[in-house]
DSSP file (Angstrom, degrees, kcal/mol; ACC not computed):
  #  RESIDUE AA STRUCTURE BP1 BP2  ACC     N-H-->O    O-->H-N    N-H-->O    O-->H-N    TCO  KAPPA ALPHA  PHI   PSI    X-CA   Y-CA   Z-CA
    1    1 A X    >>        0   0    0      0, 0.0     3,-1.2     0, 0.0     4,-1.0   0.000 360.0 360.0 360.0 -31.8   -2.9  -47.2  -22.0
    2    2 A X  H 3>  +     0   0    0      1,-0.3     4,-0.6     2,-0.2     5,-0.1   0.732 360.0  56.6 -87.0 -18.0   -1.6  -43.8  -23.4
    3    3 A X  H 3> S+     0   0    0      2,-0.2     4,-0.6     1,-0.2    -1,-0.3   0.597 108.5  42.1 -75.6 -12.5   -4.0  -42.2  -21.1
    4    4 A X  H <> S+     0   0    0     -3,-1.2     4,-1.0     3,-0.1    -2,-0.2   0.484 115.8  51.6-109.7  -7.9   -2.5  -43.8  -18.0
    5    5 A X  H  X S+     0   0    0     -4,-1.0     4,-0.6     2,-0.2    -2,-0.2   0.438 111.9  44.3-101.5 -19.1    1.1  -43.2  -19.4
    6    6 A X  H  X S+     0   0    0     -4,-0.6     4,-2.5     3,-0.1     5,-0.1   0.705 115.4  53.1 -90.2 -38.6    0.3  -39.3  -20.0
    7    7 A X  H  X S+     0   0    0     -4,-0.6     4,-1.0     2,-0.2     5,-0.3   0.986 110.5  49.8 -42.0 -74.3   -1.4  -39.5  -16.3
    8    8 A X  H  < S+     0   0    0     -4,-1.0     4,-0.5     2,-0.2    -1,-0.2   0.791 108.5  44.2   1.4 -83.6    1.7  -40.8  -15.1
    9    9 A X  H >X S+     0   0    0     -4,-0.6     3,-2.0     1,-0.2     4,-1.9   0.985 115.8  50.2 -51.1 -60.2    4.3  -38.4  -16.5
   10   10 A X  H 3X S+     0   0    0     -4,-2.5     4,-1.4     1,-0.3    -1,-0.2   0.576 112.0  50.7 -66.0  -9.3    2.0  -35.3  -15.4
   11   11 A X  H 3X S+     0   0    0     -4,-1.0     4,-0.6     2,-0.2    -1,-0.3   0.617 109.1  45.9-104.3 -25.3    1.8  -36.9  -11.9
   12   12 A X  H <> S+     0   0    0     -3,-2.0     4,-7.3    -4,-0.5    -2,-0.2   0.849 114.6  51.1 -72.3 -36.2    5.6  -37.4  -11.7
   13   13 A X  H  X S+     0   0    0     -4,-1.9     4,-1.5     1,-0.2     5,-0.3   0.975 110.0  54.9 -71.6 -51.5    5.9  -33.3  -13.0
   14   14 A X  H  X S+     0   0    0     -4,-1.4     4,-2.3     2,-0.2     3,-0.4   0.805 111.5  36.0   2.8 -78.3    3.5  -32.7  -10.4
   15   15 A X  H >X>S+     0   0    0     -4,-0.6     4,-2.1     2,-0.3     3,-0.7   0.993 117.7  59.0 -67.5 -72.5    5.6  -34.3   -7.3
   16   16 A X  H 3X5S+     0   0    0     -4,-7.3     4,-0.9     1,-0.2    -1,-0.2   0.747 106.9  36.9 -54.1 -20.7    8.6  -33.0   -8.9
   17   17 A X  H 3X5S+     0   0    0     -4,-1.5     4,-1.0    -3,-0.4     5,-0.4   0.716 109.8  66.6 -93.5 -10.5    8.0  -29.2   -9.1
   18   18 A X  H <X5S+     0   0    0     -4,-2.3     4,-0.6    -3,-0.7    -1,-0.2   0.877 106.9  43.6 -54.9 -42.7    6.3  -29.6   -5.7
   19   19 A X  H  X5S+     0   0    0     -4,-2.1     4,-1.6     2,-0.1     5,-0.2   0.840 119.2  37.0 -37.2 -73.6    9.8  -30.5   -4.6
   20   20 A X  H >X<S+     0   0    0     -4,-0.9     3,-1.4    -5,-0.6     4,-1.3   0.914 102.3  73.8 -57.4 -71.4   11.8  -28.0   -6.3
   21   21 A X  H 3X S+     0   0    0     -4,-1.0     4,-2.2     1,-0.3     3,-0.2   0.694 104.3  34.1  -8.7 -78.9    9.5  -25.1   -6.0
   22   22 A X  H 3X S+     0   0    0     -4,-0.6     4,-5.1    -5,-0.4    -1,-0.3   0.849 112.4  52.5 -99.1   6.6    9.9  -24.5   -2.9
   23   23 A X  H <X S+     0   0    0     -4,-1.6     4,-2.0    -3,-1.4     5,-0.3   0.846 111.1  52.7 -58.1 -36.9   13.4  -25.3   -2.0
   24   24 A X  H  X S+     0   0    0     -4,-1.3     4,-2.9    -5,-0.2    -2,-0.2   0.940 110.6  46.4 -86.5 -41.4   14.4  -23.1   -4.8
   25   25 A X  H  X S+     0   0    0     -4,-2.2     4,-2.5     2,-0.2    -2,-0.2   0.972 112.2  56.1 -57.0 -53.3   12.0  -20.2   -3.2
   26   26 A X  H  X S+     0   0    0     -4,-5.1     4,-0.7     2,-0.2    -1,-0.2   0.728 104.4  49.0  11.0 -69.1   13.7  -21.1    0.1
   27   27 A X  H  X>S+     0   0    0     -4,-2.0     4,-1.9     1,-0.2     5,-0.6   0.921 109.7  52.8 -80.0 -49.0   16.8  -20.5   -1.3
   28   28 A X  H >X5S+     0   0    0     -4,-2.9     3,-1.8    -5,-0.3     4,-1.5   0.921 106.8  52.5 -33.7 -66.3   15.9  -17.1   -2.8
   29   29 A X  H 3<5S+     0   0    0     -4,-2.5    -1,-0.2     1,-0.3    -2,-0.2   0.708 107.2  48.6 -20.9 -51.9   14.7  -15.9    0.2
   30   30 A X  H 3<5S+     0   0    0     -4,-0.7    -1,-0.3    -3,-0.5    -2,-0.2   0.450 102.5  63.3 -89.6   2.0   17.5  -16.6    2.1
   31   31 A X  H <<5S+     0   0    0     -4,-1.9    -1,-0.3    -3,-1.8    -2,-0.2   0.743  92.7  94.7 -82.9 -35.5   19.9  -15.0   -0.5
   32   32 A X  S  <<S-     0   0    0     -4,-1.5     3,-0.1    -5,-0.6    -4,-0.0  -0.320  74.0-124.1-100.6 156.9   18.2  -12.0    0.2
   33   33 A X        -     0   0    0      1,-0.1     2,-0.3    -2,-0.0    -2,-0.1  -0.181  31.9-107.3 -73.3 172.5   18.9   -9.0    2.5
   34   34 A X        -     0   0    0      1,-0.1    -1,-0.1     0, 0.0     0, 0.0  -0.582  38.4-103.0 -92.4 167.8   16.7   -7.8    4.8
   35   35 A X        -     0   0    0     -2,-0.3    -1,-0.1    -3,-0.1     3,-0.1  -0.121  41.3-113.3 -77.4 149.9   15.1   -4.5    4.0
   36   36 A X        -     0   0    0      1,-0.1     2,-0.3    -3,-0.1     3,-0.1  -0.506  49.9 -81.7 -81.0-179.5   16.8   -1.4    6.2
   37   37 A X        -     0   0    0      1,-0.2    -1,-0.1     2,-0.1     0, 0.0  -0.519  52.9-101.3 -92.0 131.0   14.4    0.1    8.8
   38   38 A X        -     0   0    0     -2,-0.3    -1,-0.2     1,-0.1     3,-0.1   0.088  21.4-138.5 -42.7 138.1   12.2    2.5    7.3
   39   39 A X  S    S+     0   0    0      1,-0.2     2,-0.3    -3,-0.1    -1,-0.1   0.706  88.6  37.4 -98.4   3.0   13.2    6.2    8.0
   40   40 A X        -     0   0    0      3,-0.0    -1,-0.2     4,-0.0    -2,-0.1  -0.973  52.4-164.1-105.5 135.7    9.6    7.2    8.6
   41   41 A X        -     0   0    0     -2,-0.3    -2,-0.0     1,-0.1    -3,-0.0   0.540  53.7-116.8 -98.8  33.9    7.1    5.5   10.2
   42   42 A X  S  > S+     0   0    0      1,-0.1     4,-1.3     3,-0.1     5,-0.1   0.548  89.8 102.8  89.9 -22.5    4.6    8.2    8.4
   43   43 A X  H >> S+     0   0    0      1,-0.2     3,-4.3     2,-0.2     4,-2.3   0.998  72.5  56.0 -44.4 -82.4    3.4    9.6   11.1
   44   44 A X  H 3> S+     0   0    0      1,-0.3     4,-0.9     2,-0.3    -1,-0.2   0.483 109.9  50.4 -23.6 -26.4    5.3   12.5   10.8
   45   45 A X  H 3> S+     0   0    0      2,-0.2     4,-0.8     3,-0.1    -1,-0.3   0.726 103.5  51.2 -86.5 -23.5    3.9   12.9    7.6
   46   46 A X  H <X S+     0   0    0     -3,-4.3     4,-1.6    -4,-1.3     3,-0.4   0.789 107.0  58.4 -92.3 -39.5    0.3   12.6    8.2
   47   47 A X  H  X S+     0   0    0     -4,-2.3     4,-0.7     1,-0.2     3,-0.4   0.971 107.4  52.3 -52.2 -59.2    1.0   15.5   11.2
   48   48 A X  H  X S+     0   0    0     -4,-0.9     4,-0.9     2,-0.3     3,-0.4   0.622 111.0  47.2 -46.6 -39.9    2.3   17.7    7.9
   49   49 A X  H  X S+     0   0    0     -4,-0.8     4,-2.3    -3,-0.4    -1,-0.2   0.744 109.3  51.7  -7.9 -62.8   -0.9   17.0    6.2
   50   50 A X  H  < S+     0   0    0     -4,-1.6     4,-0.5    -3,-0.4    -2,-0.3   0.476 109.6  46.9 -70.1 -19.9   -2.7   17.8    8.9
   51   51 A X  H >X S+     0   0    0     -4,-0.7     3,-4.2    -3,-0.4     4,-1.4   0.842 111.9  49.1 -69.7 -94.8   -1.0   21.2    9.4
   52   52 A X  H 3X S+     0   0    0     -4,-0.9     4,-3.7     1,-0.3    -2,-0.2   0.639 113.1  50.3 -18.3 -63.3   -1.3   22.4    5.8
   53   53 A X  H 3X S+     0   0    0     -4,-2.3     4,-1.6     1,-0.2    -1,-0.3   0.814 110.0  52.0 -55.8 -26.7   -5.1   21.3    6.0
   54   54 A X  H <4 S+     0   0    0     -3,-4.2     4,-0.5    -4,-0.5    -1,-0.2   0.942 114.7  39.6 -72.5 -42.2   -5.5   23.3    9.3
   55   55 A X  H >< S+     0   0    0     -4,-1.4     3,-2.4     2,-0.2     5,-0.2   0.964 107.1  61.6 -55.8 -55.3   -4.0   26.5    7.7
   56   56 A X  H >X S+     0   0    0     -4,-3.7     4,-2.8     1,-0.3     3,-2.2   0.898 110.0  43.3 -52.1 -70.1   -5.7   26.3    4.3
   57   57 A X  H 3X S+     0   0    0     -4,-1.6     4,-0.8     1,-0.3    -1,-0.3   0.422 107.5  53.2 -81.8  22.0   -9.1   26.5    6.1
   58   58 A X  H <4 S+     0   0    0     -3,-2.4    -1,-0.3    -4,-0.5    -2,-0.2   0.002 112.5  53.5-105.7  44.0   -8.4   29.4    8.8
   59   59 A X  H <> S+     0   0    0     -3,-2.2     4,-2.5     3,-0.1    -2,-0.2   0.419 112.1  41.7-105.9 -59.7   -7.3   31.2    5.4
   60   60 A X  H  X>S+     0   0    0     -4,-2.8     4,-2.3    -5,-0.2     5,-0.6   0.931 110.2  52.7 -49.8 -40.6  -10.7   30.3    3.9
   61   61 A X  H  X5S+     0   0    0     -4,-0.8     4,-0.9     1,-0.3    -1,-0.2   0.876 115.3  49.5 -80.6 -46.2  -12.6   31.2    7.2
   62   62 A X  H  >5S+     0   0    0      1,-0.2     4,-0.6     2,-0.2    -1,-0.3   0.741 116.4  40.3  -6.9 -50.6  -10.5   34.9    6.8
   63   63 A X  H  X5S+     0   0    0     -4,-2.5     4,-0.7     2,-0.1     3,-0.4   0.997 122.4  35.8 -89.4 -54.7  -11.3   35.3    3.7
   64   64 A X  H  X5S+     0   0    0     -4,-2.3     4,-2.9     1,-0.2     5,-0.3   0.742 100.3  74.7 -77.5 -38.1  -14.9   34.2    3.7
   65   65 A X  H  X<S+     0   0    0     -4,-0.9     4,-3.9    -5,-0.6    -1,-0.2   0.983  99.9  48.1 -35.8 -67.2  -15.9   35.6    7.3
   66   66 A X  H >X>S+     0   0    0     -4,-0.6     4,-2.2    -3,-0.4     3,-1.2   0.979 111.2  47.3 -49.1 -61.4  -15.9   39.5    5.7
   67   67 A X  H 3<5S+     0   0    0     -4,-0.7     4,-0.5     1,-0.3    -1,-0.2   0.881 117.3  44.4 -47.9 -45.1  -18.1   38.7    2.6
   68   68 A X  H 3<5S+     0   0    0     -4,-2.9    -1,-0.3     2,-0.2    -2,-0.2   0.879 109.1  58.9 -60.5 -38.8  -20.4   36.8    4.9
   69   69 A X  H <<5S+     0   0    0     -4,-3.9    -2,-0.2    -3,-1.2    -1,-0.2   0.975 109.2  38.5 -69.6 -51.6  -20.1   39.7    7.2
   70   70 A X  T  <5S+     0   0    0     -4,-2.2    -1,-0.2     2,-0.1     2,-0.2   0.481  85.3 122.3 -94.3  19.4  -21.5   42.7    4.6
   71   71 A X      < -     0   0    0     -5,-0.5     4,-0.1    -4,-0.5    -3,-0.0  -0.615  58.6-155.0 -61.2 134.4  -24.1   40.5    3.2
   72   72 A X  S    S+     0   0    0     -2,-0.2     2,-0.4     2,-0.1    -1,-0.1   0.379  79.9  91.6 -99.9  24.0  -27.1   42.0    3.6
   73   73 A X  S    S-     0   0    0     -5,-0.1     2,-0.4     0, 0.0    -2,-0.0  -0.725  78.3-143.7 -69.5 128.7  -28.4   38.3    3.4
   74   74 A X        +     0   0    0     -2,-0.4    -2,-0.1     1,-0.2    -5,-0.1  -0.855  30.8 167.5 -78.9 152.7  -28.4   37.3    7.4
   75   75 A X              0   0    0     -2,-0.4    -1,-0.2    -7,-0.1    -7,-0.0   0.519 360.0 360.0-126.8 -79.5  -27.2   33.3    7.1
   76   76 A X              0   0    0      0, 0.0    -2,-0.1     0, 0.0     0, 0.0   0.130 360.0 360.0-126.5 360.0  -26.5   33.4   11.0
């Protein structure tokens, strides 16, 4: 009997937070503002990335180009 009487309760807590739970998230939600519009959508950042990467290697290809050049190794 105390096993159908502990069944019971946990089957009422059940039902009840199934209830609550998400009315009360609901209500949260709707309390809150919505988020302002991003001021980038990133792009614009990934273009800056992409500069910086472009530069850095025609600085290497400058720099490395001579040394390659009086090697008395031929590579190319």
């Amino acid at each position: 009997m105390a096993a159908r009487t502990s069944l019971g309760v946990v089957a009422v807590a059940v039902f009840v937070v199934g209830i609550v739970m998400p009315a009360a998230a609901a209500a949260a939600a709707a309390a809150q503002a919505p988020a302002p519009a991003p001021a980038s959508d990133g792009t614009s950042i990934d273009q800056g990335i992409a500069y910086v990467l472009m530069l850095v290697a025609l600085v290497l290809t400058y720099l490395i180009h001579p040394l390659d050049a009086s090697s008395p190794y031929k590579l190319f």
